[in-house]
C-alpha positions in Angstrom: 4.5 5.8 -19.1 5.2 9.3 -19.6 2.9 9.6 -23.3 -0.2 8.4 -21.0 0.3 11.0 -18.1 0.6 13.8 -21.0 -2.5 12.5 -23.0 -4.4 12.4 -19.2 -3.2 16.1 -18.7 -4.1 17.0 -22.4 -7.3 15.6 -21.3 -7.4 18.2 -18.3 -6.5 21.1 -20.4 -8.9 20.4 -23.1 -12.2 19.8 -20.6 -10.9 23.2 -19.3 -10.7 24.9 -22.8 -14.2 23.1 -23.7 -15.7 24.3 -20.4 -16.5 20.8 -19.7 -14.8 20.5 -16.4 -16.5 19.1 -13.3 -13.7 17.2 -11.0 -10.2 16.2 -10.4 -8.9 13.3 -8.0 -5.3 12.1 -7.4 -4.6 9.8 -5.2 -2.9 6.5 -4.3 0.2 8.5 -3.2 3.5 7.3 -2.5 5.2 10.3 -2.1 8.3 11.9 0.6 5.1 13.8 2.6 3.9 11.0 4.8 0.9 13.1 6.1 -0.6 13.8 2.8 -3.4 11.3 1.2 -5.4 12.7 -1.4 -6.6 15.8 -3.5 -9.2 16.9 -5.2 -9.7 20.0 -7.2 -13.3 21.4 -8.2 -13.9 24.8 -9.8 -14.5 28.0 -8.1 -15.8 31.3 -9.0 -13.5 33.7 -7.2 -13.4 37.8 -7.7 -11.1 37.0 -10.0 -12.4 34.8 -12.2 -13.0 30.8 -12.4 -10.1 28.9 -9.9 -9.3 25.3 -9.4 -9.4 24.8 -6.1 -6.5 21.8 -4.8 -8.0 20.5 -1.5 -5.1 18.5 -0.1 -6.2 15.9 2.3 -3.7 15.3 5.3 -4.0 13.1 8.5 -5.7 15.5 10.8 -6.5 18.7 8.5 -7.2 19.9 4.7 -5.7 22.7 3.2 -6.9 24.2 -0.1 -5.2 26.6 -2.6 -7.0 28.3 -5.7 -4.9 28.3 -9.2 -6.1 29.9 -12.8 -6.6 27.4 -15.1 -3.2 27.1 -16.9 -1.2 27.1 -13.2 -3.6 24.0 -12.2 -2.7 22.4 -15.1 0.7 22.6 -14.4 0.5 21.7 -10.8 -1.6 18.4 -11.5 1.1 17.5 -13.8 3.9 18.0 -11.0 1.7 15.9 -8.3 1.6 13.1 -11.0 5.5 13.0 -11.7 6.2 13.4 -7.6 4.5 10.9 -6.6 -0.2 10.2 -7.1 -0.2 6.8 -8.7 -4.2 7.4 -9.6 -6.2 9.7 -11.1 -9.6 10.2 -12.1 -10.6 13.1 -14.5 -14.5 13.8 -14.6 -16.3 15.4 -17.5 -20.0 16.2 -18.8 -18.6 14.2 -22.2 -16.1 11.5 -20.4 -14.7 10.2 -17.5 -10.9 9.4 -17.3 -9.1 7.1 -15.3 -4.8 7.2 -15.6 -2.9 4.3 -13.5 0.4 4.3 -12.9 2.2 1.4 -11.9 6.2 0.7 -11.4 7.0 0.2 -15.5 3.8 1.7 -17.2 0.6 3.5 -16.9 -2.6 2.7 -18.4 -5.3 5.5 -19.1 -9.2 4.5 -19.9 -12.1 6.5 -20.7 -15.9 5.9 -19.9 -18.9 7.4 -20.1 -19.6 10.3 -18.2 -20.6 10.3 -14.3 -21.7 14.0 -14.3 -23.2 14.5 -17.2 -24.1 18.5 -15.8 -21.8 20.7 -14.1 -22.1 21.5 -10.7 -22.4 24.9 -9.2 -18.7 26.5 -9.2 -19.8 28.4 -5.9 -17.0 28.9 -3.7 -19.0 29.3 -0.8 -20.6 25.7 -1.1 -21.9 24.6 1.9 -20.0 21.7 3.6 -21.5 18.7 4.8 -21.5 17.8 8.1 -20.5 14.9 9.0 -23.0 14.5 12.4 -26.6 14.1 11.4 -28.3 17.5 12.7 -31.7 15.7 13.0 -30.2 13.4 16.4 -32.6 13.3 19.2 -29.5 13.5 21.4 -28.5 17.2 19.9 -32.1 18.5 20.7 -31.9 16.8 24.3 -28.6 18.3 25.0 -29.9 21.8 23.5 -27.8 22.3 20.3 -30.3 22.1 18.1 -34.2 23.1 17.9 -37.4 21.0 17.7 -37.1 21.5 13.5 -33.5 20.6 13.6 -32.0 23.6 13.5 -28.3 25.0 15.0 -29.2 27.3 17.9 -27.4 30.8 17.3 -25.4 30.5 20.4 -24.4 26.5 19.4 -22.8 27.2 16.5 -19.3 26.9 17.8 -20.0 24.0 19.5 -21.7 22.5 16.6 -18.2 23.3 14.6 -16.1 21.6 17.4 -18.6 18.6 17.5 -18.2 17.8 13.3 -14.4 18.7 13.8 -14.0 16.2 16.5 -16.2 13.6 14.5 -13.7 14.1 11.6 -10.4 13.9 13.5 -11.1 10.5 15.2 -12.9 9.2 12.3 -9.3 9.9 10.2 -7.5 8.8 13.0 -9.6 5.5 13.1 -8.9 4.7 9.3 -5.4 5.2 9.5 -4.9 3.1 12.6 -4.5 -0.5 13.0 -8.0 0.0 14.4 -9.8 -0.1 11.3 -10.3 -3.2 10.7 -11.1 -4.5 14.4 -14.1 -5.9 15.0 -14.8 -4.5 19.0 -13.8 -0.8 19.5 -13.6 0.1 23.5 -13.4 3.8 23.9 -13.1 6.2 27.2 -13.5 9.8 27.6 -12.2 10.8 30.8 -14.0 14.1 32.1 -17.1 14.0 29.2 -18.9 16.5 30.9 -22.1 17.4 29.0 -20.9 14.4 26.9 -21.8 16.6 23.0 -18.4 15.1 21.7 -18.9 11.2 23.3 -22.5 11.1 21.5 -21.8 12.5 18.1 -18.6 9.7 18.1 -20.9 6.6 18.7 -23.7 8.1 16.6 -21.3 8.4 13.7 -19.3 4.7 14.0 -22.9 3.4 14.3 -25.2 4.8 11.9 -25.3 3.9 8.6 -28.0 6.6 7.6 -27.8 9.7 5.6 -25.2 11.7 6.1 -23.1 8.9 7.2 -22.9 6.8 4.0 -20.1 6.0 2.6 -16.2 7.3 3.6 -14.7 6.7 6.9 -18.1 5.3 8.8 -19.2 3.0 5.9 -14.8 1.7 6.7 -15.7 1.3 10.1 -18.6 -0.6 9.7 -19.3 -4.4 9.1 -21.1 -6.3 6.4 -24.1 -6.0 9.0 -23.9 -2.3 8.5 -22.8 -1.6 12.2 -19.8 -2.3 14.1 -20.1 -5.9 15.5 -19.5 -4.3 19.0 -19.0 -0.6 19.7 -17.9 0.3 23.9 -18.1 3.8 24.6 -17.7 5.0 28.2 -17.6 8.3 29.5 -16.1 9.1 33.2 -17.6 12.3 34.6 -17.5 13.3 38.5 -20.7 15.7 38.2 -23.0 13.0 39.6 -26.1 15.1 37.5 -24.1 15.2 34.3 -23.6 11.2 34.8 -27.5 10.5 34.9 -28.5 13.1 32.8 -26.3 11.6 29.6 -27.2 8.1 30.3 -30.7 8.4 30.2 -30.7 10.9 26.9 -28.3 7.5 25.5 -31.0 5.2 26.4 -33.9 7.1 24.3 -31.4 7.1 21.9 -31.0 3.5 21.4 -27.5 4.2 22.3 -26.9 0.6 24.1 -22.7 0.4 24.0 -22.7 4.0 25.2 -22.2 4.4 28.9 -21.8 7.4 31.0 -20.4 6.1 34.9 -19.2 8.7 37.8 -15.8 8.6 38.7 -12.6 10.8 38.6 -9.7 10.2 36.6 -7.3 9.6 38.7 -9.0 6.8 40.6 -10.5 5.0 37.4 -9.0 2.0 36.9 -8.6 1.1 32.9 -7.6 -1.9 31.0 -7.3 -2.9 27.2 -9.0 -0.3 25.5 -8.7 0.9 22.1 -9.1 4.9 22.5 -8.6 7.6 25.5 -10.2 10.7 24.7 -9.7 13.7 27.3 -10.9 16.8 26.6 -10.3 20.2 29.0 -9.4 18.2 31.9 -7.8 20.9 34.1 -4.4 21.0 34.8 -2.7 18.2 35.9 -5.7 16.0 35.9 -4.7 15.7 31.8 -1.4 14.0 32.8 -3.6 11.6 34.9 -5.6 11.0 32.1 -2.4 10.6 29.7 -0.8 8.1 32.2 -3.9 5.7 32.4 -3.8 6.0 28.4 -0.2 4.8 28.2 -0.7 2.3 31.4 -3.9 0.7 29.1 -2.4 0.2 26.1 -4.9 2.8 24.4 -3.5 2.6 20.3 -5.0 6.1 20.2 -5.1 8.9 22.9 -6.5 12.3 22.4 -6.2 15.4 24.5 -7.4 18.4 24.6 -5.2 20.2 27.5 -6.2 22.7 29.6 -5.2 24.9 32.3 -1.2 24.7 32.7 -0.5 26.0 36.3 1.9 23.2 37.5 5.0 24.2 35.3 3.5 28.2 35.2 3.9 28.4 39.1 7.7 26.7 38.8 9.4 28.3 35.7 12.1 30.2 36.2 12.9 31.7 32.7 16.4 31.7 31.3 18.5 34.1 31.2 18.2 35.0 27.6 14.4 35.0 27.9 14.0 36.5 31.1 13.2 40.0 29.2 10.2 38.3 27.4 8.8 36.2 30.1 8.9 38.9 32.3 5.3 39.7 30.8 3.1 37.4 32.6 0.4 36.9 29.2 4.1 35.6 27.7 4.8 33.6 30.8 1.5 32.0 30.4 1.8 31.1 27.0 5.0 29.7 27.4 4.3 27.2 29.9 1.6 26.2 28.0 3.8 25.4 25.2 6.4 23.6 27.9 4.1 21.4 29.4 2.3 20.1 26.5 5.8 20.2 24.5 7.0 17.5 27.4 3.5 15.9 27.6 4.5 14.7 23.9 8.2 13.9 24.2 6.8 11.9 26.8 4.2 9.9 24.9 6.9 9.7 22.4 8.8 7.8 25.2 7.1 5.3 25.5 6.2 4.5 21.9 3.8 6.7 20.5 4.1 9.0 17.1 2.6 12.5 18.6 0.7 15.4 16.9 -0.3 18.9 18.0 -2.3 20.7 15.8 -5.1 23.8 16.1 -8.8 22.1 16.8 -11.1 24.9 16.2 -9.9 28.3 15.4 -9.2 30.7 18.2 -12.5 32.4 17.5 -14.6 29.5 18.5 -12.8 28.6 21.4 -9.8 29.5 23.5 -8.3 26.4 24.7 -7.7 25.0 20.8 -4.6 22.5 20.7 -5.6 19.0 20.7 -2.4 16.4 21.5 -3.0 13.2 19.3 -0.8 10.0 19.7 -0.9 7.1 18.0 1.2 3.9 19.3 4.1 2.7 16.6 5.9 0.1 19.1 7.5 0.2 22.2 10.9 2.1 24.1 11.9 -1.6 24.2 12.6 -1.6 20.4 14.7 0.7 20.2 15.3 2.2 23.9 18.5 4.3 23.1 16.2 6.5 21.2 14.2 6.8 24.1 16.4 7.6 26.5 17.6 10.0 24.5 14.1 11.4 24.2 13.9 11.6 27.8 17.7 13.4 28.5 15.8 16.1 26.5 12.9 16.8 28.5 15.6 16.5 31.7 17.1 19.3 29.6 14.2 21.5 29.1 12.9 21.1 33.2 16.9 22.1 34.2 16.5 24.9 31.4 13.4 26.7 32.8 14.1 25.4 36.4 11.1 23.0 36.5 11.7 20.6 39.4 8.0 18.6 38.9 6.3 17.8 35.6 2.9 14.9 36.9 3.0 13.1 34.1 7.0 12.6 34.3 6.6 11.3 37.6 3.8 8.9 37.4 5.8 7.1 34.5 9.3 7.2 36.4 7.6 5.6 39.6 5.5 3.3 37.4 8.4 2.4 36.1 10.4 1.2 39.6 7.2 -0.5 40.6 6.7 2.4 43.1 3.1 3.1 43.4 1.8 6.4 42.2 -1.7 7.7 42.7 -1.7 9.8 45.7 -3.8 11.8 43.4 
């Protein structure tokens, strides 16, 4: 085993030395870092000379690192020993394929799939993953007649392709990837930018969208076999003005009906999306999530002024908090801190991680959860979960937290929308 994964990184080193270098894959990884899938490494012209860039593929984000030559080497050996069972070497001469199973590895070479280098520009444009020529994006004004990102859309345009990617990932790695009839709500869609670019993605099978996570999510028919999307906004204009820019889009399974949150009723869907719904009306949005059964909910919280107008800062904090930008920030981190614990109550696995950076918009956390099993299964782990967040209230003298009490009355079969 070990004399193939040397004569694979021999391999490496020598398309290096012969400057006939064009890509580097590992993957199949069975690893300790459950949130890491894949890398790949491409060259990159840098100040200082050429770099192999290590993009490092993980659920919800990639992070890339640039190494000389002799230091990638070395590190592509390590990923190979700790845990990639694949890799695929690409050359202008040859291509190489290493496999490692349980007693042995195998390594194979073929002819070449890139018989000419690619440009080693390390400001190579990435590709979007929403299709920029959408009639929908000119109707909703993000892009020009000629296709082109207006000047004061490009942030949005960012947050659209980042959205796209996150559920996309989130999709794949669910047990929803292989189910034939995907039901999706997004409470408060507003202008609905994110609700269209979702079903134009899990539903075209054009250029860009071949190939990846939309090809996974498609049929042998090349389209999902039934895709629901519904979006619930109040704003009775917003409502008709997304529904008929869905129809000339030949958007059939997407829906756009007027309602609030709190008094839409849901049942058996797949995916809760809520993005920026103000204040407490994301704790509404989180209970219907959990009360439906969603296998996926994403937020995107906004406005925290239920626990900001309670706290009472500790003792030990009090000289921070006493700033109120501090104070702010902190029961933003509170609420959406129990938010989680909360959805990890009642058996999801949670995330919290940056959307967009700062730059492009202010409110930039996004709360992903992903249900794992019940608190039936193993409900002294839950409690315990839930002696914690009775912790943190008592700590910074938090009496009411919405979301807390819409489950604890749900669950005594007291009713709980007052809302």
């Amino acid at each position: 085993m070990q004399a193939e994964i040397e004569k694979f990184i021999g391999k490496l080193r020598q398309s290096l030395a012969e400057n006939s270098f064009v890509k580097l894959t590992l993957g199949n990884y069975k690893g300790g870092d459950v949130h890491l899938q894949k890398i790949s490494v491409r060259a990159v012209e840098t100040r200082k000379g050429v770099r192999l860039a290590f993009q490092s593929r993980f659920d919800t984000r990639d992070v890339v690192k640039n190494f000389d030559p002799e230091a990638a080497v070395e590190r592509a050996a390590e990923h190979l020993q700790n845990g990639f069972r694949s890799a695929h070497l690409f050359t202008t001469t040859s291509d190489f394929q290493l496999t490692i199973g349980k007693k042995r590895a195998r390594l194979t070479a073929s002819k070449p799939t890139f018989p000419n280098k690619p440009s080693a520009s390390h400001d190579r444009e990435k590709k979007d993953l929403v299709d920029p020529t959408a009639y929908y994006l000119k109707a909703l004004g993000i892009t020009t007649d000629d296709s082109r990102i207006r000047a004061d859309q490009r942030d949005k345009w960012k947050q659209i392709n980042k959205f796209v990617e996150v559920l996309a990932s989130l999709i794949e790695n669910s047990a929803l990837k292989d189910k034939a009839n995907l039901r999706i709500v997004d409470m408060g869609s507003g202008k609905g930018y994110l609700t269209f670019a979702l079903y134009d993605y899990l539903t075209k099978s054009s250029p860009p969208y071949e190939g990846g996570v939309a090809e996974a999510l498609r049929g042998r028919g090349g389209s999902l076999r039934t895709l629901q999307i519904k979006g619930i906004e109040q704003r009775k204009d917003l409502v008709a003005s997304c529904n008929d820019i869905a129809r000339a889009s030949g958007f059939d399974g997407l829906n756009f009906l007027r309602g609030n949150i709190a008094d839409t009723d849901l049942a058996d869907i797949d995916i809760l999306i809520t993005l920026h719904a103000c204040d407490t009306a994301t704790d509404d949005a989180l209970f219907k999530g959990i009360g439906a059964n969603a296998e996926i909910i994403v937020a995107a919280p906004c406005c925290h002024r239920e626990i900001k107008k309670q706290m009472k800062p500790p003792e030990l904090l009090s000289g921070i908090l006493k700033h109120p930008v501090m104070l702010e920030r902190t029961a933003e981190t509170v609420t959406d801190g129990i938010r989680s614990m909360l959805l990890e109550s009642k058996g999801y696995k949670t995330k919290m991680f940056e959307f967009v950076a700062t730059e492009h918009t202010p409110k930039n956390n996004l709360l992903v959860a992903t249900r794992v099993g019940s608190p039936h299964v193993n409900k002294g782990s839950f409690d315990d979960k839930i002696a914690q967040i009775e912790a943190i209230k008592a700590e910074f003298g938090i009496r009411h937290q919405r979301l807390a009490e819409l489950l604890e009355n749900r669950d005594k079969g007291v009713k709980t929308y007052d809302a």
